[in-house]
C-alpha positions in Angstrom: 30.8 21.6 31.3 31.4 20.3 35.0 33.1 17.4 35.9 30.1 14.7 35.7 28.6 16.0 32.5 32.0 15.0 31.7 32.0 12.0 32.8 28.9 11.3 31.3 29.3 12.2 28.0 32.4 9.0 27.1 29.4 7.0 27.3 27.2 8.8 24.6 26.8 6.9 21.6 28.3 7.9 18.3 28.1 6.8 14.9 31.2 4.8 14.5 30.1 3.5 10.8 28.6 5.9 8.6 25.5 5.2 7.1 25.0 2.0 8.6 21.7 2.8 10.1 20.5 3.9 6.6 21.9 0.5 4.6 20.2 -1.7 7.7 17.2 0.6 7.6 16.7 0.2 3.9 17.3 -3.4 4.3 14.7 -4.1 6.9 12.6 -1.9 4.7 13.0 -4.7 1.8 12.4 -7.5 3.7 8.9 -6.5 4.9 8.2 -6.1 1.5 5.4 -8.3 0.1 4.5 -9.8 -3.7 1.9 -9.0 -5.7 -0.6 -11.9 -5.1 -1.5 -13.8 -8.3 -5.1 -13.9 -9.4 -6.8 -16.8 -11.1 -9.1 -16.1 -13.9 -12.2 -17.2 -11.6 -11.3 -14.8 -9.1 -10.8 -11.9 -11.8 -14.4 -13.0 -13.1 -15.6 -12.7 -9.7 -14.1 -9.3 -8.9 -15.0 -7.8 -12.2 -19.2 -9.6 -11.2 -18.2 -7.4 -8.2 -17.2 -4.2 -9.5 -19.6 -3.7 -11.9 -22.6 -5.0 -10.0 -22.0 -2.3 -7.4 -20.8 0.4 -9.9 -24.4 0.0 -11.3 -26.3 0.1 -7.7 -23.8 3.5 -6.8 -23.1 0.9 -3.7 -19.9 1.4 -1.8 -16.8 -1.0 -1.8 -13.6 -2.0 -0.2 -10.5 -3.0 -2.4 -7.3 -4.2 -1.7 -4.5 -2.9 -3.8 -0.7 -3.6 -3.8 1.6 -0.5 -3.8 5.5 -0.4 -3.2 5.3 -3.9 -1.7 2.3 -3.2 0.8 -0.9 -4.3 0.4 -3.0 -1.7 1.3 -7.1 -1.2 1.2 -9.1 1.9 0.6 -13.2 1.8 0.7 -15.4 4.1 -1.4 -18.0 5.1 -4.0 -17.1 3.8 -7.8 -17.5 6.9 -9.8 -16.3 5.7 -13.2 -14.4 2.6 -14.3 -12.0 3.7 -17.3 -11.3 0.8 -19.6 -9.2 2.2 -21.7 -6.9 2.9 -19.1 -7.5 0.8 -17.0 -8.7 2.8 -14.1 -11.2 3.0 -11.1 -12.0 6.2 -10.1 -13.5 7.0 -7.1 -16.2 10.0 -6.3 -13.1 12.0 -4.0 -11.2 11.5 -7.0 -9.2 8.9 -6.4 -7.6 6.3 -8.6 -6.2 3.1 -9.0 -4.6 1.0 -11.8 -6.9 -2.0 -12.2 -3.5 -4.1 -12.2 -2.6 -3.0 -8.7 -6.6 -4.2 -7.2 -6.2 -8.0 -5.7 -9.0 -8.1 -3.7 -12.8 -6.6 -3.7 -15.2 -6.8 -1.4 -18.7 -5.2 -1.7 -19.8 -3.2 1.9 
């Protein structure tokens, strides 16, 4: 290492605290973190009208789900609606708790 390398490498950053970019990282992490919206029992009649009107027509739809404090959407083709578990399953074989679904829209 020559003289200005050196030089240069006082001024390198180091991890004086360990694990303090993890705990702020992880903190930041659960402060983006959103609720579960709460559904009235109109909108659950109206996303159940929803479902099942376009489960019967094989049309497409986009729903809105809530997983590990994100609210993320997913469009598709209903394949099957399981009520005993509580379940839409999707033609690439893709499922979702009924519980987690906040929003549907019909495409």
């Amino acid at each position: 290492m020559n003289e200005k390398e050196r030089r240069a490498a006082k001024y390198l950053p180091f991890d004086s605290l360990k694990g303090l970019k993890e705990r702020i990282m992880e903190a930041d992490q659960h402060y983006n973190q959103q609720r579960m919206p709460r559904l009235s029992e109109d909108e659950k009649l109206q996303m159940n009208y929803i479902l099942f009107d376009c489960y019967s027509r094989n049309q497409a739809i986009r729903i809105y789900y809530y997983e590990n404090g994100k609210i993320l959407d997913y469009s598709g083709v209903i394949q099957k609606i399981d009520v005993l578990h509580k379940q839409i399953i999707f033609l690439p074989r893709k499922k979702f708790s009924i519980e987690q679904i906040y929003k549907i829209e019909q495409k």
